[in-house]
C-alpha positions as CSV (number, residue, x, y, z in Angstrom):
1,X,17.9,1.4,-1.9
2,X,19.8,-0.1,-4.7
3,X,18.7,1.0,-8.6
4,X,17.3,-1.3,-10.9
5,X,19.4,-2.8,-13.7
6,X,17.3,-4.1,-16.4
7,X,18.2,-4.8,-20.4
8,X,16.1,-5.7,-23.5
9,X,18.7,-8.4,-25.3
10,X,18.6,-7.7,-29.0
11,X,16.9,-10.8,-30.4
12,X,13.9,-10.1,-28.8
13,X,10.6,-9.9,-31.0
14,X,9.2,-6.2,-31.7
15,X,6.8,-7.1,-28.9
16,X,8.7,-8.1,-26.5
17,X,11.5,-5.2,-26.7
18,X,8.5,-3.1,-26.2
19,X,7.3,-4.6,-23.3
20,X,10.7,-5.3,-21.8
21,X,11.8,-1.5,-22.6
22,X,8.4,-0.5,-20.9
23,X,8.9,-2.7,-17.5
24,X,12.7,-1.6,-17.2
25,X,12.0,2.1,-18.0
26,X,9.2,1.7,-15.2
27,X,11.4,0.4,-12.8
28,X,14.3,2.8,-12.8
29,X,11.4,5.6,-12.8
30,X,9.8,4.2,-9.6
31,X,12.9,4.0,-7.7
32,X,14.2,7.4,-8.8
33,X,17.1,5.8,-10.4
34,X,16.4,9.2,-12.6
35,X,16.7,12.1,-10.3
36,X,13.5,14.0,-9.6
37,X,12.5,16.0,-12.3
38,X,15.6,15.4,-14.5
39,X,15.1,15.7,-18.4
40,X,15.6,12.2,-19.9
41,X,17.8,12.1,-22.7
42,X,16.3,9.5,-25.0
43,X,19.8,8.4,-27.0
44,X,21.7,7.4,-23.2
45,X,18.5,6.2,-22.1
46,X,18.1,3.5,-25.0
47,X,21.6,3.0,-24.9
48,X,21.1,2.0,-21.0
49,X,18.4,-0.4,-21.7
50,X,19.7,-1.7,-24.7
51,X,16.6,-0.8,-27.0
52,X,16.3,1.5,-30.3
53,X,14.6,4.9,-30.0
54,X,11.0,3.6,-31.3
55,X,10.5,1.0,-28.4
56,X,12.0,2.9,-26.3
57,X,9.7,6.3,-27.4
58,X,6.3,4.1,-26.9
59,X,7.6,3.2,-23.8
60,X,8.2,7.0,-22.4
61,X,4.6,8.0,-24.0
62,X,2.6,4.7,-22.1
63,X,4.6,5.7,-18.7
64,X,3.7,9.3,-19.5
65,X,-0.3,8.1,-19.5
66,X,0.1,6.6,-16.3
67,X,1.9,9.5,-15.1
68,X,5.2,7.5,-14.1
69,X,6.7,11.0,-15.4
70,X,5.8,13.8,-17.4
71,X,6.0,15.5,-20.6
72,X,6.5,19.7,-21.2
73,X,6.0,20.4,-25.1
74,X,9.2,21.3,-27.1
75,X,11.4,20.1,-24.1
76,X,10.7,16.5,-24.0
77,X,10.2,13.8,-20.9
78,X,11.3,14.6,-17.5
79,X,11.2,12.4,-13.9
80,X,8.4,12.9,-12.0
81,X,9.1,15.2,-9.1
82,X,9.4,14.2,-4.9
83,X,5.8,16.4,-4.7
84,X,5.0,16.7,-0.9
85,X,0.9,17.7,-2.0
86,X,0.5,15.5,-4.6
87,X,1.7,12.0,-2.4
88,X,-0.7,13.2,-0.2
89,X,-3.6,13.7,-2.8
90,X,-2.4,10.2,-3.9
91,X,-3.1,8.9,-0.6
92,X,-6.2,10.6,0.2
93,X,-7.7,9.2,-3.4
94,X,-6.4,5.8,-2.1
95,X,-8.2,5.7,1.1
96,X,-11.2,6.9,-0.8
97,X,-11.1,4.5,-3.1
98,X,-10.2,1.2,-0.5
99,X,-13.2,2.3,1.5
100,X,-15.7,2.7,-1.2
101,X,-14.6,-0.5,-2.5
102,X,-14.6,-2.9,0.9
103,X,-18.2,-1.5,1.3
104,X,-19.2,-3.3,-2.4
105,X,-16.8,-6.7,-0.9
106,X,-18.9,-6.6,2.4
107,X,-21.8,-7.7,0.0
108,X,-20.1,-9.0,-2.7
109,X,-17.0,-11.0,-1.4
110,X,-16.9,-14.4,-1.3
111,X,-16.3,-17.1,1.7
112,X,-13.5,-18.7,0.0
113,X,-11.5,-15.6,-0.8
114,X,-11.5,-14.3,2.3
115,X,-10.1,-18.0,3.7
116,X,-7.5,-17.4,1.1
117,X,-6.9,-14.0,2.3
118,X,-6.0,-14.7,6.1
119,X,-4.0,-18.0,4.6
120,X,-1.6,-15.4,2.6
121,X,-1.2,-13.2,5.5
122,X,-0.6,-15.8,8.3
123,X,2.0,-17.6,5.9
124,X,3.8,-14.2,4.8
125,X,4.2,-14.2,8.8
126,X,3.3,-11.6,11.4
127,X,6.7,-10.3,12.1
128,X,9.6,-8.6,9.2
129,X,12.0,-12.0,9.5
130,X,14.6,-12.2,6.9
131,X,11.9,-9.9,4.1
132,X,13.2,-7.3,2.7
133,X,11.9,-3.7,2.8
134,X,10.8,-4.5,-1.4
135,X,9.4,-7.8,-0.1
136,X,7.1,-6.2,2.5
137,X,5.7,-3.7,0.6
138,X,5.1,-6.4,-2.3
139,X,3.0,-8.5,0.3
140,X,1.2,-5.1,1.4
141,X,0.2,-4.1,-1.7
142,X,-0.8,-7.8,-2.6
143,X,-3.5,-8.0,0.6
144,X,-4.9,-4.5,-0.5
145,X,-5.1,-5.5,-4.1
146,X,-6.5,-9.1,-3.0
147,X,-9.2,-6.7,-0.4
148,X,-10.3,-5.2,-3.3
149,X,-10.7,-7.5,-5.8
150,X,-13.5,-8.7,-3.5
151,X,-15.7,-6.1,-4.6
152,X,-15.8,-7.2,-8.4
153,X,-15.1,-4.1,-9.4
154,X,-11.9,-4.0,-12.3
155,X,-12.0,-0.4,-13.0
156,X,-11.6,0.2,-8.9
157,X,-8.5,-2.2,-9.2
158,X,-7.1,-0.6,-12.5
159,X,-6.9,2.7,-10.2
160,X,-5.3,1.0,-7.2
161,X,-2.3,-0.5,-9.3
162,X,-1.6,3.0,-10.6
163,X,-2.1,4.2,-7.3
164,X,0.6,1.7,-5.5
165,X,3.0,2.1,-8.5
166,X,3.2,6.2,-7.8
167,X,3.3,5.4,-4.2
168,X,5.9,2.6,-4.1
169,X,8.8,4.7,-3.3
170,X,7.2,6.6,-0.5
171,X,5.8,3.2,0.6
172,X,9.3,1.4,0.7
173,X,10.4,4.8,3.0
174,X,7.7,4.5,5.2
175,X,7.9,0.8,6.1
176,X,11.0,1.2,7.5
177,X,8.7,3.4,10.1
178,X,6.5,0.8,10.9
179,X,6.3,-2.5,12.7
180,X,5.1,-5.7,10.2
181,X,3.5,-7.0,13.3
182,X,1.4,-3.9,13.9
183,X,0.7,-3.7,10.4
184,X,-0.4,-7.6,10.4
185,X,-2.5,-6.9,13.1
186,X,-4.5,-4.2,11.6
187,X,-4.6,-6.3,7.9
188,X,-6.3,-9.7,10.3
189,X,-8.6,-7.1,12.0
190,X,-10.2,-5.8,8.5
191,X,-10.3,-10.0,7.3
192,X,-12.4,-10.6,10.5
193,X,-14.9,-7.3,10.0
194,X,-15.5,-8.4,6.2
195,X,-15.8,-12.3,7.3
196,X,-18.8,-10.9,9.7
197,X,-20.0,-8.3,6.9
198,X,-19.4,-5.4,9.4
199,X,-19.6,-3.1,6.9
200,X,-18.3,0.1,9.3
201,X,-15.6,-1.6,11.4
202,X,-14.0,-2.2,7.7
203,X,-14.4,1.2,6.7
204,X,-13.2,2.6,10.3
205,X,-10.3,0.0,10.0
206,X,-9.2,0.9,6.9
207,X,-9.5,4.6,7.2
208,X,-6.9,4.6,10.5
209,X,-4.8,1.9,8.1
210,X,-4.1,3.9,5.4
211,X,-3.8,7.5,6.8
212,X,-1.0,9.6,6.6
213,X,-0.8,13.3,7.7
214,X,0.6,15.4,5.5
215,X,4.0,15.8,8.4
216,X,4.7,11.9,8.0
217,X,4.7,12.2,3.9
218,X,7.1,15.4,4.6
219,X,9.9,13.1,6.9
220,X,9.0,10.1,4.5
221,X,10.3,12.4,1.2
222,X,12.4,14.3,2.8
223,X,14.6,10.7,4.0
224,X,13.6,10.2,0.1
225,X,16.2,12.8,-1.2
226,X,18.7,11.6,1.1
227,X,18.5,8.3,-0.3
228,X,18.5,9.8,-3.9
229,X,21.4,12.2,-3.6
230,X,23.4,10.1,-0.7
231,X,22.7,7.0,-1.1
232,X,25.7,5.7,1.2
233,X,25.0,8.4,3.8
234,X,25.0,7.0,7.2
């Protein structure tokens, strides 16, 4: 998994050295390129992205909101931890929230955006071809976030891009477990409930989708530290 490289160039409005600082800082903390649970040191860290310590502090304290990583009084900001309970806390609060949401886009979801749905996944293909693991998961999360934008509902799709953005690492682990086609399979399947407003074959389709036992988040993190602490292992 290779680590994000990201800078802020130093002519750069105010605004945009914020934002910049914020999506590179987001990136590196998404793919672990900070180990789990190590204590960022602010001074390398701005020197690594190229910003000055105030971007670069409103940054850590946005990320720290979305809980991207945490924050332990008088000892500063620290990488979020490999945490076997709370991925799978994560994942149950996603399937909760995908099914409460496809049961609002069974009534609320509109023809035309669920033609549009089955077009993006029969041109994004039903096998892995040439994509890359970062490319599958981006077309994934896409369909989920498209499934539930059906039910009109922003505050539900605030949640789910926190959700995915927590997830993302586990996720890129995982899909090497998988087979696109199976998982294109299952995606068509919950596009042809909603299109007949079959309100439980979405929720039942979904359910089975998106659930992992707590032993298949273990394996996933556990191939997770590997790829942190060996990356040229194998």
């Amino acid at each position: 998994m290779s680590t994000p490289k990201a800078a802020v160039t130093p002519d750069d409005t105010s605004d945009r050295v914020g934002d910049r600082a914020y999506a590179a800082l987001k990136a590196m903390l998404m793919a672990y390129a900070l180990k789990p649970g190590e204590r960022i040191n602010e001074v390398e860290l701005s020197r690594r992205i190229g910003v000055s310590r105030t971007p670069l502090r409103e940054a850590l304290n946005q990320l720290r909101a979305e809980s991207l990583l945490r924050f332990a009084p008088g000892k500063g900001y620290f990488c979020r931890d490999l945490d076997v309970h709370e991925t799978f806390h994560l994942y149950e609060l996603r399937k909760a929230l995908e099914t409460a949401a496809v049961r609002l886009a069974v009534q609320r979801a509109r023809n035309e955006d669920i033609d549009a749905l089955e077009v993006f996944l029969n041109s994004t293909g039903p096998d892995a071809g040439s994509y890359t693991p970062q490319q599958q998961v981006e077309f994934d999360e896409a369909f989920h976030m498209s499934l539930l934008s059906m039910c009109e509902n922003a505050e539900m799709l605030r949640v789910l891009a926190n959700i995915n953005d927590r997830i993302r690492f586990v996720r890129l682990i995982d899909i090497g477990r998988t087979q696109r086609h199976d998982t294109q399979r299952e995606h068509l399947e919950v596009v042809k409930s909603l299109r007949v407003r079959d309100e439980a074959a979405c929720v039942a389709l979904l359910e089975q989708h998106i659930d992992r036992r707590l032993d298949q988040i273990t394996a996933d993190l556990k191939q997770g530290f590997v790829q942190i602490y060996m990356p040229h292992a194998g």
